[in-house]
C-alpha positions in Angstrom: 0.0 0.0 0.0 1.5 3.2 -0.7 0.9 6.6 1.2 0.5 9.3 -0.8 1.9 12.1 1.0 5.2 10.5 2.6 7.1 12.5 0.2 5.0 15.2 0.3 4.1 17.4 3.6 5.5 14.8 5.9 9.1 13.9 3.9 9.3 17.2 2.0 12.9 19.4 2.7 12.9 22.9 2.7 13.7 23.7 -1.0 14.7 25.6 -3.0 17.8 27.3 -2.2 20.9 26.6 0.0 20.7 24.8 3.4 21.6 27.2 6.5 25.1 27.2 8.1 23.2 27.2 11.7 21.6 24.1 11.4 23.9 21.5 13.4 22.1 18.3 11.6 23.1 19.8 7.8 25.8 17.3 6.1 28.6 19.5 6.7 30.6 17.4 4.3 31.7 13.8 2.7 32.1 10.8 5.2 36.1 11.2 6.0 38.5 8.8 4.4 40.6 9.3 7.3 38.6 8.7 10.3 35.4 6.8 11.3 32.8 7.3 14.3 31.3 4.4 15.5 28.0 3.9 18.0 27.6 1.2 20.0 26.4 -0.3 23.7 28.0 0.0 26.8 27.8 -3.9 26.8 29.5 -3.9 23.6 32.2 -1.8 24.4 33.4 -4.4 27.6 33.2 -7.3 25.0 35.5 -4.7 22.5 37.5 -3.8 25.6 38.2 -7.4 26.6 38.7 -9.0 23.3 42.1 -10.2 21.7 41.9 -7.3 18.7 42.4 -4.6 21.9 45.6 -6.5 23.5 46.2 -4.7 26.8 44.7 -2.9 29.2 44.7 0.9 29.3 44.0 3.4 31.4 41.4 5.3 31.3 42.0 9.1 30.5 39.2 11.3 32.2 38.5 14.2 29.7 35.8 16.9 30.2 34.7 19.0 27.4 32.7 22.5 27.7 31.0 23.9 24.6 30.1 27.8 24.5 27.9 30.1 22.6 25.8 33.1 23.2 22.1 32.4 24.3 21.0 33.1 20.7 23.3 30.8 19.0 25.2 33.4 17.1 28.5 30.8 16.9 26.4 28.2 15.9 24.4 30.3 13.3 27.7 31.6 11.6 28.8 27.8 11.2 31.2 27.7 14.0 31.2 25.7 17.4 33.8 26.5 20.1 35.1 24.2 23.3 37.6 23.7 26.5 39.2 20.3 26.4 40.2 19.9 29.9 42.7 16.7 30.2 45.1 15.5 32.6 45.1 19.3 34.2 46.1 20.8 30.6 42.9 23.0 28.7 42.9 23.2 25.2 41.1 25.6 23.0 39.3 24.6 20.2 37.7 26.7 17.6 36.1 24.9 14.1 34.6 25.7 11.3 32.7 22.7 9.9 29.4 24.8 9.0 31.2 27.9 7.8 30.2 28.8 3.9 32.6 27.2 1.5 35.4 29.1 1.1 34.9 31.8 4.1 38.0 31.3 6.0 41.2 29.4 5.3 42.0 27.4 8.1 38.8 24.8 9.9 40.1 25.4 12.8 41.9 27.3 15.6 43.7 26.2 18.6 45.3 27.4 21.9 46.3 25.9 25.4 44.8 28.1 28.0 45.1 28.8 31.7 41.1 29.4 32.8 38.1 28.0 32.1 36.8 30.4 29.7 37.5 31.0 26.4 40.5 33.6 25.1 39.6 35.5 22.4 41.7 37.6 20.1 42.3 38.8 16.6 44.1 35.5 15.5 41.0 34.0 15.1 37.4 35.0 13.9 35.1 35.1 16.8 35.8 38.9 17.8 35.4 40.4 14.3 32.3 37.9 14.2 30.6 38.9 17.4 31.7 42.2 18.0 30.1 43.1 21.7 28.2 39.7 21.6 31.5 37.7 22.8 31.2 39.0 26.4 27.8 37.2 26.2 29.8 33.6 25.2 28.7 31.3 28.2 28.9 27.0 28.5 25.9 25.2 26.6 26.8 21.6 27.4 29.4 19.6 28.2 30.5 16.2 27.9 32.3 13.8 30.4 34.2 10.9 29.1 36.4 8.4 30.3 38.8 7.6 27.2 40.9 4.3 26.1 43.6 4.2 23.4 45.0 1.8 21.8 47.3 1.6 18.5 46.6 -1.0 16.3 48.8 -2.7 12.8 46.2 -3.7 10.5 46.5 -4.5 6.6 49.4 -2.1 6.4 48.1 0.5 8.2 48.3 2.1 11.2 44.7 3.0 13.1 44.4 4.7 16.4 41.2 3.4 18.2 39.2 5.5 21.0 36.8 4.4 23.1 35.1 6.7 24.9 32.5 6.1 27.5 30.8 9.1 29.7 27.6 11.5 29.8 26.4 14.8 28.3 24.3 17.2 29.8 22.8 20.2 28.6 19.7 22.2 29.8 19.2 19.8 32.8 19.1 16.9 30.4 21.8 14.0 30.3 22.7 11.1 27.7 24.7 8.6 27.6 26.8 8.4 24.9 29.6 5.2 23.9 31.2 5.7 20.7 34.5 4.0 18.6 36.6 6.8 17.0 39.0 5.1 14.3 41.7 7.5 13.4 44.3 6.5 10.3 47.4 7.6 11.0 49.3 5.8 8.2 48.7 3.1 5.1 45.6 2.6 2.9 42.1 4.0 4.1 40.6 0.6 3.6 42.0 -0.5 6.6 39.9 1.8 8.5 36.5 0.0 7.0 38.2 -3.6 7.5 38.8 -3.0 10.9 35.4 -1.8 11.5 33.8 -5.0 10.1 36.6 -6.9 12.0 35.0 -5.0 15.3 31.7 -5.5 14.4 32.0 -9.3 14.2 33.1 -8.2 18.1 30.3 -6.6 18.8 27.2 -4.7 17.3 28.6 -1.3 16.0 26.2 1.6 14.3 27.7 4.4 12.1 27.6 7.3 13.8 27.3 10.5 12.1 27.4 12.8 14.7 30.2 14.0 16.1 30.1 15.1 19.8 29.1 18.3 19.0 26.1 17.1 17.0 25.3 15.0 19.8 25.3 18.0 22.0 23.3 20.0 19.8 20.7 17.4 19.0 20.3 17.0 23.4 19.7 20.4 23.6 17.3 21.4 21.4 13.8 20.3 21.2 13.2 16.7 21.9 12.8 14.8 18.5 10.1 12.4 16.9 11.5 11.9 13.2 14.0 13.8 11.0 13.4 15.0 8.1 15.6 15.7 4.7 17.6 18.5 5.2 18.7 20.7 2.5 21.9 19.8 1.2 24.7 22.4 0.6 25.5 22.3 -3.3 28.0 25.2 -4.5 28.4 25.6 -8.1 32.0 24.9 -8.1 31.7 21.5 -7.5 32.2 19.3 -9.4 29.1 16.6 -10.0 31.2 14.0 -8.2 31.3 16.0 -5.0 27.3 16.9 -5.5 27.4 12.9 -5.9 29.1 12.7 -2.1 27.3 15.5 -0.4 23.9 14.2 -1.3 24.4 10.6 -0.7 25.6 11.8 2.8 22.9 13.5 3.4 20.6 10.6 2.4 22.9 8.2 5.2 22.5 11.2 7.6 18.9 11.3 7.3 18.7 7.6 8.0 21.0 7.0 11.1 19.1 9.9 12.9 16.4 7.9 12.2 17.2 4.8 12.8 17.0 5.0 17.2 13.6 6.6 16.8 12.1 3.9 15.0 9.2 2.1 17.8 5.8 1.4 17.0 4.7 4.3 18.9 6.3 6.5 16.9 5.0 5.9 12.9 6.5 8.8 11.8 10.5 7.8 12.3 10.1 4.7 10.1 8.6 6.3 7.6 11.3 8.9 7.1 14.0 6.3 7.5 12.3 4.7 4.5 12.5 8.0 2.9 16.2 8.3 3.0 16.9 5.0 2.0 14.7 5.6 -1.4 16.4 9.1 -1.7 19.1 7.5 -1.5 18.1 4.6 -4.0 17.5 8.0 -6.4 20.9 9.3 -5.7 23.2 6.3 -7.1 20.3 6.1 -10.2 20.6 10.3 -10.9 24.6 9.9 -10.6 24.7 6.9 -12.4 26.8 8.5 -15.1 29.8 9.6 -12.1 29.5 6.4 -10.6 29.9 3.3 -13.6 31.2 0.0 -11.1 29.1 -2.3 -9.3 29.5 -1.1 -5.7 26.8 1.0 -6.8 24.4 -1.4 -7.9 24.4 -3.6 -5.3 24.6 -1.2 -2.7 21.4 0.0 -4.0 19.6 -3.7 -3.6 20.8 -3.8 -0.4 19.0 -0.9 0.7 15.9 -1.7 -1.3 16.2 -5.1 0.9 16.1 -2.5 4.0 13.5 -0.4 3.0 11.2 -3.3 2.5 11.7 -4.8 6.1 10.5 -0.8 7.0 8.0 -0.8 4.5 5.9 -3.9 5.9 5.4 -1.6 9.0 4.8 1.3 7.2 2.0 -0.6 4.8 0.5 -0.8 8.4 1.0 2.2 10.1 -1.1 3.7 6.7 -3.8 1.1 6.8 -4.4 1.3 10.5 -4.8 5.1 10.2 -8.0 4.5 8.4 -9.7 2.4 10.0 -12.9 3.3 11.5 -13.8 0.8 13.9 -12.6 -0.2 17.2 -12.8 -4.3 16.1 -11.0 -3.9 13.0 -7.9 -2.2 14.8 -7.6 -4.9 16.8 -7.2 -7.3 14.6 -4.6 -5.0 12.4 -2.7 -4.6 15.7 -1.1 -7.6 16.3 0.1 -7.8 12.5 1.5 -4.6 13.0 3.8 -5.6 16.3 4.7 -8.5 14.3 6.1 -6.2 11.5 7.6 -3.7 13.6 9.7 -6.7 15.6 10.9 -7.9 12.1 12.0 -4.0 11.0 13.8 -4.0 14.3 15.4 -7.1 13.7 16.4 -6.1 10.1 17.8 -2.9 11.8 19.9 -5.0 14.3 21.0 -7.7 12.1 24.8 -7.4 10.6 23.7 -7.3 7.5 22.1 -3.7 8.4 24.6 -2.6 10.2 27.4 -3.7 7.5 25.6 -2.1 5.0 25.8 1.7 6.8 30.1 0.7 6.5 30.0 -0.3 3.5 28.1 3.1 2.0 30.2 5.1 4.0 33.3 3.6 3.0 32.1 4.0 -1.0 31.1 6.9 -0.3 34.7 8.0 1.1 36.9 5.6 -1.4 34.9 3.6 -3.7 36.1 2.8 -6.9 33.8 5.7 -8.8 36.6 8.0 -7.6 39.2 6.0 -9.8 36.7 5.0 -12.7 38.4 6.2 -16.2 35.4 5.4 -18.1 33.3 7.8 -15.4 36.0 10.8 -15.8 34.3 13.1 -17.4 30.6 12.7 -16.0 32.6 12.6 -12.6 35.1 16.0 -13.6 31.8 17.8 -14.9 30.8 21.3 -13.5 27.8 20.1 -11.3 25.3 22.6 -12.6 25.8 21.0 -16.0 26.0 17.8 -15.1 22.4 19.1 -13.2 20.8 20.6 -16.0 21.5 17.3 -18.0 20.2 15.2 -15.8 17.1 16.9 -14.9 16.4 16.8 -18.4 16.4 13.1 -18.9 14.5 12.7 -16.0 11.8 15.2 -17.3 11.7 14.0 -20.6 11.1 10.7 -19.6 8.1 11.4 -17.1 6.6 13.4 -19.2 7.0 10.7 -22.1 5.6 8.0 -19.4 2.6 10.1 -18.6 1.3 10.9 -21.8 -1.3 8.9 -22.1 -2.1 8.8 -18.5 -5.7 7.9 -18.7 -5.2 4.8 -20.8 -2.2 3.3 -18.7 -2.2 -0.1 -17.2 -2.1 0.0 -13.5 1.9 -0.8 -13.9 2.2 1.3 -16.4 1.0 4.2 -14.1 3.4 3.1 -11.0 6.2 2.8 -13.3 5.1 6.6 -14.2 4.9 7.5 -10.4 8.5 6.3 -9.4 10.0 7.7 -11.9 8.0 11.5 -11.1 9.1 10.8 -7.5 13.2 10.1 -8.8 12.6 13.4 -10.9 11.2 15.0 -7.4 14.5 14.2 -5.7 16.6 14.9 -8.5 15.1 18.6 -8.2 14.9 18.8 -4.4 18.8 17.4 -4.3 19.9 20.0 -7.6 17.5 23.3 -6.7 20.5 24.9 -4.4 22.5 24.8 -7.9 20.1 27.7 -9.1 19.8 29.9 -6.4 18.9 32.9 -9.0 15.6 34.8 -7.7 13.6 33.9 -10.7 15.3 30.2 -10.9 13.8 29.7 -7.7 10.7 31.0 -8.1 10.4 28.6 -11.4 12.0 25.8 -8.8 9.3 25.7 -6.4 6.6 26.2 -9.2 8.3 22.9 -10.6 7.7 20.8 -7.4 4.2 22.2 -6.8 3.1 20.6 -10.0 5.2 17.5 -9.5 3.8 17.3 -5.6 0.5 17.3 -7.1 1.2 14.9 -9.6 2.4 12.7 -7.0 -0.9 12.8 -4.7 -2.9 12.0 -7.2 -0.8 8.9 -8.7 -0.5 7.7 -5.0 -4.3 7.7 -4.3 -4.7 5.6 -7.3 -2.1 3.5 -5.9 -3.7 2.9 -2.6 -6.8 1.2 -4.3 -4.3 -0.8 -6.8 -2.1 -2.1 -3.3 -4.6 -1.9 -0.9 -6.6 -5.4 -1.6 -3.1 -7.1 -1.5 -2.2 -6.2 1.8 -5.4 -6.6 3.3 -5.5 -10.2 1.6 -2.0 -10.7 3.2 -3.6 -10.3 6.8 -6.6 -12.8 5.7 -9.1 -9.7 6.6 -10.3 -9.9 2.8 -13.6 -11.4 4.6 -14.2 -8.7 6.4 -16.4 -5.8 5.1 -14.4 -2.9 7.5 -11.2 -4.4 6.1 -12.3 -4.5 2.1 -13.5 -0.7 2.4 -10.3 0.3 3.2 -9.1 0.0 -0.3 -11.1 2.7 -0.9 -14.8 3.9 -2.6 -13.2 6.6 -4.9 -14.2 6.6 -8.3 -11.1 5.0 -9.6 -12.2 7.0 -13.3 -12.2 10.3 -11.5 -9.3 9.8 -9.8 -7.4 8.6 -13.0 -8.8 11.9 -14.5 -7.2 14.0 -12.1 -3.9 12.5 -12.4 -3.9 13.2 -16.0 -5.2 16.9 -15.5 -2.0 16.6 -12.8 1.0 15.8 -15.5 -0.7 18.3 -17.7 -0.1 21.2 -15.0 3.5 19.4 -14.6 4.1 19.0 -18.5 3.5 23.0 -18.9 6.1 23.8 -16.0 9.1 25.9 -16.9 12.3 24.3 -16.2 14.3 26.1 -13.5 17.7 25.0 -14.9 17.2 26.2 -18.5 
């Protein structure tokens, strides 16, 4: 069954236009070929701690760190975060630049050993010019105390540090506790790093963790959180379309791991937009086909089909149950729903899941695109023509598929409703690219029609998929069940959509 509007209001980003600097959740760059964050369980990091891999026993290194800001954020809303490392009696400075614009300042960070426990500002680094009378008003806004272990470890030709760090944030009067893997290469091939990480898993259960401890800081002390949903990604038009390529698809992984800990039956909304950014992601391998030619790509795309149907089982639930309109009907739904739910959270916790988030990060990081001669110059390409191509094809070929709506097959019509919702991404993804005031005008124009293309198609959907899942839960008996496919005229309804990829057909392109 499908929903209509989970890539409408409920799985829409803000587009057009560029994503804002302040926003501590916005992709503020490729997964690192360098370095890798891992999440896992207290439990699991005593079965890492006491295994063979981490020979020895060291001692754990207390470290307390302090981030500041001013009440309103300004640091954070310029792209910057500032901290006090405080270890073994020694305080280090640290000043970063992850979410400053492109190209703003040279250097991503600034350091400095100081004496007190507040910062020390001067015109070395940015924050004065920046804040201007505001910096007196820099105060803590949370602060994280961990109990660190190091060891150095010889792997495939490489040498990794590995930190695990165990300890509690607070901010605001709330605390978490956070146990994370930090796998720093300090020499050899950046494979190693992803090897290892398998090795570990194999250990124990280990998530990808996309947050860094600021994030995590960030994401505690704002408002408490029920779903995430796509954030804008930042696109410059100096890239080139393989770093759009590695932005976006980070971005997609982002969206997911965030997630990914929300997902409970009591809480529809967080599997749905996991399922979002695993077919968003599913549409950004496809659109950068072209950059990407090996095939990593295609299977990496199966696999996370394979996960978004262990979701999508809960979801076809979640959607069916919202209808219902009697109390002896839910019940009987109910129990097929917990049943799917355990199976998505079993999906989420297998290793298969969990080697899958590796595996995109490290293709995302190294993969083999990066190296492919045949995908050179798709890959070299400015990334507002590589854009404009693409959103062409996709375009043409929507608009080819929908021609004859109202005469379509029923598989016809879904083949002509994935491929609008690829087209859908494609713009949301690309729109930053033409941040012109009349391009964006003619963007959000573009996804109006193509948002109301979409509603349409999906209600005709619903009464094609409905019958199948309600025959799947042996309801089809029941009268309450067998009107949830719908009453609608099907005709009507067919009608619209047609009138819909008219309206879409006439749009001006925002990249011509």
């Amino acid at each position: 069954m499908s929903d209509r509007t989970e890539d409408d209001q409920n799985g829409k980003p803000a587009v057009p236009g560029p994503s804002r600097a302040s926003d501590p959740f916005t992709p503020r760059g490729p997964v690192a070929a360098d370095a890798l964050r891992l999440d896992l369980a207290p439990d699991a990091a005593a079965a890492l701690a006491g295994s063979e891999l981490l020979s020895g026993a060291p001692q754990p290194i207390p470290v307390r760190t302090t981030y500041f800001d001013t009440a309103g954020g300004d640091l954070a809303a310029a792209g910057f975060t500032l901290c006090i490392r405080e270890q073994a009696g020694d305080r280090l400075q640290i000043l970063e630049a992850p979410g400053a614009p492109p190209g703003l300042f040279v250097l991503p960070e600034w350091r400095r050993d100081i004496a007190g426990d507040q910062p020390v500002l001067d015109d070395s680094m940015p924050v004065p010019a920046l804040l201007g009378t505001r910096a007196q008003d820099l105060a803590p806004i949370f602060a994280l105390s961990t109990r660190r272990r190091l060891w150095t470890l010889a792997r495939d030709g490489a040498s990794i540090r590995l930190a695990l760090d165990q300890g509690e944030m607070t901010a605001d009067g709330r605390r978490a506790t956070l146990c994370s893997l930090g796998l720093d290469l300090l020499d050899g091939p950046a494979a190693a790093l992803f090897s290892l990480a398998r090795q570990l898993d194999g250990i124990a259960p280990l998530r990808l963790g996309l947050l860094d401890e600021a994030g995590c800081g960030f994401l505690l002390r704002g408002p408490l959180q029920r779903m995430h949903r796509a954030a804008p990604v930042v696109l410059t038009r100096d890239m080139t379309a393989g770093d759009s390529f590695r932005q976006i698809a980070a971005a997609c992984l982002r969206q997911f791991r965030l997630n990914e800990p929300l997902i409970d039956r009591a809480n529809p909304e967080a599997v749905h937009q996991a399922r979002v950014a695993l077919r968003r992601l599913r549409s950004a391998l496809s659109i950068f086909r072209p950059v990407l030619q090996d095939g990593t790509a295609g299977r990496l795309a199966e696999e996370s089909r394979w996960l978004a149907a262990m979701l999508g089982q809960a979801r076809d639930l979640d959607v069916l149950r919202a209808r219902c309109k009697t109390d002896a009907l839910l019940a009987r739904i109910e129990p097929a729903r917990e049943a799917a739910y355990a199976r998505a959270r079993a999906a989420l916790a297998s290793r298969r899941a969990r080697l899958l988030m590796i595996d995109l990060a490290e293709y995302l990081a190294i993969g083999p695109w990066q190296a492919q001669p045949s995908a050179s110059e798709s890959r070299d390409m400015a990334t507002r023509e590589f854009a404009a191509a693409a959103l062409d094809r996709l375009r043409r070929k929507v608009r080819k598929g929908g021609a004859d709506l109202a005469e379509l097959p029923d598989d016809a019509r879904h083949e002509v409703r994935k491929d609008a919702k690829k087209l859908r991404y494609a713009a949301e993804f690309l729109a930053p690219l033409f941040a012109e005031k009349r391009r964006k005008r003619r963007a959000a124009r573009f996804l109006d029609t193509l948002e109301a293309l979409q509603d349409r198609m999906g209600a005709l959907n619903d009464l094609v998929t409905a019958p199948e899942v309600i025959a799947r839960l042996g309801l089809q008996d029941d009268p309450a069940a067998t009107a949830l496919a719908g009453d609608a005229d099907k005709r009507a309804l067919i009608e619209a959509a047609a009138e819909a990829h008219d309206a879409f057909a006439d749009a001006k392109r925002f990249w011509r």
